[in-house]
C-alpha positions in Angstrom: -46.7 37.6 -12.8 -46.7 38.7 -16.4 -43.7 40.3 -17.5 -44.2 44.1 -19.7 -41.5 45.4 -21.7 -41.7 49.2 -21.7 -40.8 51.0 -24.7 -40.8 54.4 -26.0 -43.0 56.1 -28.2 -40.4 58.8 -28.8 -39.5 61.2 -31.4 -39.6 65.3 -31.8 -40.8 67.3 -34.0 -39.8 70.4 -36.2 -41.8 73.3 -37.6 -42.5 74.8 -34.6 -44.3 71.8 -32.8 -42.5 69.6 -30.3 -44.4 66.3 -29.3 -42.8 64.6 -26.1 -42.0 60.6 -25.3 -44.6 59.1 -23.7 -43.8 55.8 -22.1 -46.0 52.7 -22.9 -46.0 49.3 -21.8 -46.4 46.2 -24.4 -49.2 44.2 -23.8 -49.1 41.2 -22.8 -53.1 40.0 -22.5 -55.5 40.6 -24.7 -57.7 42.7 -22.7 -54.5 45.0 -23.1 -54.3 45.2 -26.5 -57.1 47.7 -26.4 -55.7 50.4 -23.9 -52.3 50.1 -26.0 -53.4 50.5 -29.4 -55.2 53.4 -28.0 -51.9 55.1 -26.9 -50.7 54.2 -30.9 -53.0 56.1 -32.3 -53.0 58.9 -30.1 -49.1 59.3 -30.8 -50.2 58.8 -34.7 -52.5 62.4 -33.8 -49.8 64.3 -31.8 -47.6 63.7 -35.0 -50.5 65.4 -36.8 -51.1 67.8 -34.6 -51.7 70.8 -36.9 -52.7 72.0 -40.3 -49.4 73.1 -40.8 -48.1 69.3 -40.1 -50.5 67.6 -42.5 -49.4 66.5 -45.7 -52.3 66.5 -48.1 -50.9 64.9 -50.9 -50.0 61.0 -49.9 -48.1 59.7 -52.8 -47.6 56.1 -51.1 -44.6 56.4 -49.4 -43.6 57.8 -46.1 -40.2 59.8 -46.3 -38.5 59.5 -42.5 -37.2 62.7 -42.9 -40.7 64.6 -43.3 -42.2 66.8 -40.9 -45.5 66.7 -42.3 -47.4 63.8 -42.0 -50.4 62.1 -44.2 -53.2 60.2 -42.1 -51.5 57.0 -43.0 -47.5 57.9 -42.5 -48.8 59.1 -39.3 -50.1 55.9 -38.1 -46.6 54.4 -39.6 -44.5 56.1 -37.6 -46.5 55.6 -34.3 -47.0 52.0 -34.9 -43.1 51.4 -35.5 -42.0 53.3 -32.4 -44.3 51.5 -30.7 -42.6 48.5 -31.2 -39.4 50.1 -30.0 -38.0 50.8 -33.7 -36.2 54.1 -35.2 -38.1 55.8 -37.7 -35.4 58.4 -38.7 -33.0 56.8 -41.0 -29.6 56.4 -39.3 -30.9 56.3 -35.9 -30.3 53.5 -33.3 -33.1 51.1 -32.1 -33.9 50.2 -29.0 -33.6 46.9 -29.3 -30.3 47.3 -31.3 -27.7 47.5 -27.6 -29.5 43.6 -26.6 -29.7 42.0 -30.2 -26.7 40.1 -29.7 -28.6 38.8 -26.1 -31.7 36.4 -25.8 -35.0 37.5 -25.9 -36.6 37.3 -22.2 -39.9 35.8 -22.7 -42.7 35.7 -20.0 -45.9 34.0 -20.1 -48.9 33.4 -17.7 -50.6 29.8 -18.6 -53.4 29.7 -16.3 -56.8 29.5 -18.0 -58.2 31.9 -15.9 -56.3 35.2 -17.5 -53.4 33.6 -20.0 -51.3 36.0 -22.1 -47.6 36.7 -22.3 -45.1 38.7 -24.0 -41.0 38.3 -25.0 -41.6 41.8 -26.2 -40.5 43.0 -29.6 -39.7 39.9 -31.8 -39.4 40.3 -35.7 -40.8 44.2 -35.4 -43.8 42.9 -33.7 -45.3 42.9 -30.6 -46.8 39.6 -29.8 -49.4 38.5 -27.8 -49.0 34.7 -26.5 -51.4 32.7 -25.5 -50.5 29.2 -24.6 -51.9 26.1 -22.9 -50.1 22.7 -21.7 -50.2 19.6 -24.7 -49.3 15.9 -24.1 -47.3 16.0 -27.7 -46.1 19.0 -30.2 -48.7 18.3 -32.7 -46.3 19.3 -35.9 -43.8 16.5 -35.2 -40.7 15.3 -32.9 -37.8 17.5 -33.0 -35.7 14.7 -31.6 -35.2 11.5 -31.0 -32.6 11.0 -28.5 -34.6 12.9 -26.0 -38.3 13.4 -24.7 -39.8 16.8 -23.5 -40.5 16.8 -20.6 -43.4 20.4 -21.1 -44.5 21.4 -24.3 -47.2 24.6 -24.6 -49.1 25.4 -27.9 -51.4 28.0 -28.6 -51.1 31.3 -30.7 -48.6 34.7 -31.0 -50.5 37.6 -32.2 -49.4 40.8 -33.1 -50.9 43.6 -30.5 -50.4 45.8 -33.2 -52.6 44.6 -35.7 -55.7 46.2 -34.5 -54.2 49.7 -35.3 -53.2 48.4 -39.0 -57.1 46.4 -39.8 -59.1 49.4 -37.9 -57.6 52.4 -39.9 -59.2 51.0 -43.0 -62.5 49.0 -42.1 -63.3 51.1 -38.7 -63.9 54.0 -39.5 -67.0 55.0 -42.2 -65.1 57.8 -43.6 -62.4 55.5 -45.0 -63.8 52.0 -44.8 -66.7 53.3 -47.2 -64.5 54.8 -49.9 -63.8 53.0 -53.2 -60.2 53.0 -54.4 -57.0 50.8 -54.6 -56.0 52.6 -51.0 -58.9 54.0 -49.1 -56.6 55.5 -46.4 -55.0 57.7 -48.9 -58.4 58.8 -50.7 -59.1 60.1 -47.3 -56.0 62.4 -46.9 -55.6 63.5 -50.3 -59.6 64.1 -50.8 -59.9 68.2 -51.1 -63.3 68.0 -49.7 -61.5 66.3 -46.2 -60.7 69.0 -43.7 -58.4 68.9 -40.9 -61.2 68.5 -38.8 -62.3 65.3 -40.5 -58.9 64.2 -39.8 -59.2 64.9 -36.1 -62.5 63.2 -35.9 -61.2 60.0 -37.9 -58.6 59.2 -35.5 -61.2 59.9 -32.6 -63.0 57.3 -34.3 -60.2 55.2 -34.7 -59.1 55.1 -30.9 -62.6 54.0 -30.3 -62.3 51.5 -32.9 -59.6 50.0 -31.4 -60.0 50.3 -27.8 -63.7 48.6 -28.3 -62.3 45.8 -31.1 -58.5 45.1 -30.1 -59.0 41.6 -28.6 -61.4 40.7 -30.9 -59.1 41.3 -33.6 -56.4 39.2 -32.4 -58.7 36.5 -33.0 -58.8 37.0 -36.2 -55.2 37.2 -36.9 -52.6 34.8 -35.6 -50.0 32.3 -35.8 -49.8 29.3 -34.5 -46.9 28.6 -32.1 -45.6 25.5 -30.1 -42.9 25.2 -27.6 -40.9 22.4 -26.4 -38.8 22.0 -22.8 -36.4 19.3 -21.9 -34.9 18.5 -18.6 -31.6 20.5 -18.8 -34.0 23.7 -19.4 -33.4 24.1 -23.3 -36.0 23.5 -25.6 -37.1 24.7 -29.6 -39.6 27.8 -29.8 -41.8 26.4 -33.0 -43.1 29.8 -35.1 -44.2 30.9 -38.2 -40.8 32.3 -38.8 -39.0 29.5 -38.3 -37.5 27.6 -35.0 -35.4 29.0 -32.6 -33.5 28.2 -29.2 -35.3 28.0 -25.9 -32.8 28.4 -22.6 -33.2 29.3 -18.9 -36.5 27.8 -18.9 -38.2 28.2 -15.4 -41.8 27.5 -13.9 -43.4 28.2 -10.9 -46.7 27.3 -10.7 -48.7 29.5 -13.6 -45.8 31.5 -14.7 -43.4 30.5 -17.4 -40.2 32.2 -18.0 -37.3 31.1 -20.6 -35.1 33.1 -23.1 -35.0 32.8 -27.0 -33.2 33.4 -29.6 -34.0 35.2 -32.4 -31.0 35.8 -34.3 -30.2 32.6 -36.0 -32.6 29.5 -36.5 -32.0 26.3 -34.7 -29.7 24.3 -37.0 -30.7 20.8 -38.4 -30.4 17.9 -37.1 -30.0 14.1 -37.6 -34.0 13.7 -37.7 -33.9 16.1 -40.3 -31.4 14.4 -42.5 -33.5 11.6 -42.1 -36.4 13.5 -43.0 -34.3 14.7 -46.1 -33.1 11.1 -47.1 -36.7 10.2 -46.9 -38.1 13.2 -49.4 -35.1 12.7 -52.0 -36.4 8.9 -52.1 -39.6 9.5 -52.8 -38.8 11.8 -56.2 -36.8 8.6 -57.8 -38.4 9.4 -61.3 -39.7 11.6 -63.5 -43.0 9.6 -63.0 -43.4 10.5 -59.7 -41.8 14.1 -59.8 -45.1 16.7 -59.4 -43.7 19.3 -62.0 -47.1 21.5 -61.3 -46.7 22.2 -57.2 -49.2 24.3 -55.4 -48.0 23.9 -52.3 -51.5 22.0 -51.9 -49.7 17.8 -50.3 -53.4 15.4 -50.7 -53.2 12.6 -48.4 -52.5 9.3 -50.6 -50.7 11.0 -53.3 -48.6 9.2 -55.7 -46.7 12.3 -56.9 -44.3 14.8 -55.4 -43.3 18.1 -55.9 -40.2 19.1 -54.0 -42.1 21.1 -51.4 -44.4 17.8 -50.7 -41.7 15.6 -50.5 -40.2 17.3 -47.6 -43.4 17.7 -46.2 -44.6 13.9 -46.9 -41.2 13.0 -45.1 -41.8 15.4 -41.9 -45.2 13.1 -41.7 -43.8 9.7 -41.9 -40.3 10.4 -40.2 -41.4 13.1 -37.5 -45.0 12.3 -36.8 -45.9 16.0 -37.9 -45.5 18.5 -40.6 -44.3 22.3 -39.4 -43.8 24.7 -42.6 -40.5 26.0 -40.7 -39.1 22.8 -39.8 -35.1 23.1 -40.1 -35.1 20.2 -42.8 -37.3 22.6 -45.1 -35.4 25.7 -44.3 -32.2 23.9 -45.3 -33.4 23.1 -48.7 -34.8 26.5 -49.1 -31.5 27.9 -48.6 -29.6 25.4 -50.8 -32.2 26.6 -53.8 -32.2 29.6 -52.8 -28.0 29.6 -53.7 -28.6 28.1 -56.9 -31.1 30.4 -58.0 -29.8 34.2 -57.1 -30.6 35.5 -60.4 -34.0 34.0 -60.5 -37.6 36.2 -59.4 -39.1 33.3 -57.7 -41.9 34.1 -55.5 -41.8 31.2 -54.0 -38.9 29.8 -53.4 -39.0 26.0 -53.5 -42.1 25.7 -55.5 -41.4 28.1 -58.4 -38.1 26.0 -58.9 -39.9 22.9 -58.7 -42.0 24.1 -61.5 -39.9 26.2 -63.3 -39.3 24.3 -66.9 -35.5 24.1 -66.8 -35.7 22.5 -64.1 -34.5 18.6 -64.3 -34.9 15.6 -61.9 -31.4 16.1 -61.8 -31.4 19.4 -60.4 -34.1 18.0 -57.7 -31.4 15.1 -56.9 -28.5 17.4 -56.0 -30.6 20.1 -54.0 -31.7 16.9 -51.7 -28.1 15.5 -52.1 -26.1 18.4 -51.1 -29.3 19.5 -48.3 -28.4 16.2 -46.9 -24.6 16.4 -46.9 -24.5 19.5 -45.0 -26.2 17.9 -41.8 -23.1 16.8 -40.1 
């Protein structure tokens, strides 16, 4: 059975208008993701529920303290509550009382009707979809022990719909030509408050019709990894963390994660690291021009394509958020705190004061912290 996490869209309003909680359930399929973006939007409306709640003049931000709403700080609000966050400064979460706990995670893997859900994770609320693999395809964790399931597929966020569809769903936006067509829309003195009823009507059809289909547009890719004692390594695209409690019985998965802290490195990675600090030996073969872009058959290395030319030869398999990467990212990231990098480890790679030295002793001290 698929496990839902119910949250609240909660919240009341001043000025004379009082909108109620409504309960809604996280979705966990796809074919859910319509009905529940839906119920976003609707909440977006009742926060708009009047001329005398609309703010016409959208300046691009959304004070939480406002009791008017523009079109767009509407659909904020309702899409953050919806995920179980505060949108008033200063108040509590609900997911704030069970941070310190592990996420419970439930997932269907039939083919027939797969989907699952851990509930909110990162102010998201994804959608998994997974499937059973002989190997993780972006490289052994370990190598003292073999898992014995791994599942891959993809984590989408069921909220997404709501955030693509309120600009290219609806003609009286999608059409408009400016920097932000959603606030073109509100602050237009031609647009009416009945305009702004009919766009959301427009934009629950939008989603309700479009939801699933949107998912598949917009995803991350997502591997998972069980050994015997019932631990394992949830692989994402924000980084790895902790599997435990891991149970199955027959199509249904359950296991806990944890989201607070990243798994730590470990002696795979400091090979890995060894490997990557060997293969920028000179200024010869020291990319000073990294794009992030690691050609098969190179003969040069940035930092970045070291690590990840190591993952390759060392692990089997590259994953952006491998623990090896993440440790040098946070041992440039110390060395560079007054620096506006946008990217961390290739704008110090290619940053001109910069020397093979410097590359040395990130790799050298990245390696001596793996104990």
């Amino acid at each position: 059975m698929l496990a839902y996490r119910a949250v609240m869209l909660a919240g009341l309003l001043t000025c004379g208008s009082t909108v109620h909680a409504q309960a809604v359930t996280a979705p966990a399929t796809k074919a859910a993701v319509g009905p529940f973006d839906v119920q976003i939007v609707k909440r977006a409306e009742a926060l708009l529920d009047s001329p005398g709640h609309w703010n016409r003049a959208d300046s691009g931000s959304c004070p939480r303290t406002d009791t008017a709403y523009t079109v767009r700080c509407a659909i904020n609000r309702a899409v953050k509550e919806a995920a179980g966050l505060p949108w008033k400064a200063g108040a509590g979460t609900a997911t704030t009382a069970t941070s310190a706990a592990r996420t419970a995670c439930a997932m269907d893997v039939s083919p027939e009707h797969p989907g699952g859900s851990c509930g909110t994770l990162w102010d998201e609320l994804p959608v998994f979809i997974l499937s059973s693999e002989k190997a993780i395809a972006s490289g052994v964790w370990r190598a003292d022990a073999k898992p014995i399931e791994i599942w891959a597929g993809t984590m989408s966020d069921a909220e997404y719909p709501v955030d693509y569809e309120r600009y290219h769903g609806v003609d009286a936006v999608k059409d408009r030509k400016s920097n932000d067509q959603l606030i073109d829309f509100n602050n237009d003195s031609t647009t009416t408050f009945g305009d702004v009823q009919t766009y959301f009507r427009a934009l629950e059809a939008r989603v309700l019709k479009q939801g699933a289909a949107d998912l598949d547009e917009n995803f991350e890719d997502v591997e998972i990894e069980i050994y015997a004692d019932g631990t394992g390594v949830m692989r994402t695209y924000n980084g790895w963390f902790a599997v435990s409690d891991y149970t199955r019985r027959g199509s249904s998965i359950q296991f806990k994660v944890d989201t607070l802290q990243q798994v730590a490195p470990n002696a795979l990675d400091r090979e890995i690291l060894v490997r990557a600090s060997k293969l920028i030996s000179s200024d010869a073969v020291w990319n000073r021009a990294d794009n992030r872009k690691c050609p098969a058959g190179a003969t040069t290395w940035s930092i970045y394509c070291a690590v990840e030319q190591a993952q390759r030869e060392v692990a089997g398999g590259f994953h952006h958020r491998r623990p090896a990467g993440e440790l040098v990212r946070v041992v440039v990231e110390e060395r560079t705190v007054n620096k506006k990098y946008h990217h961390r480890m290739m704008d110090y790679n290619n940053d001109p004061a910069t020397t093979l030295a410097d590359v040395r002793a990130v790799f050298a001290e990245a390696i001596a912290r793996i104990k």
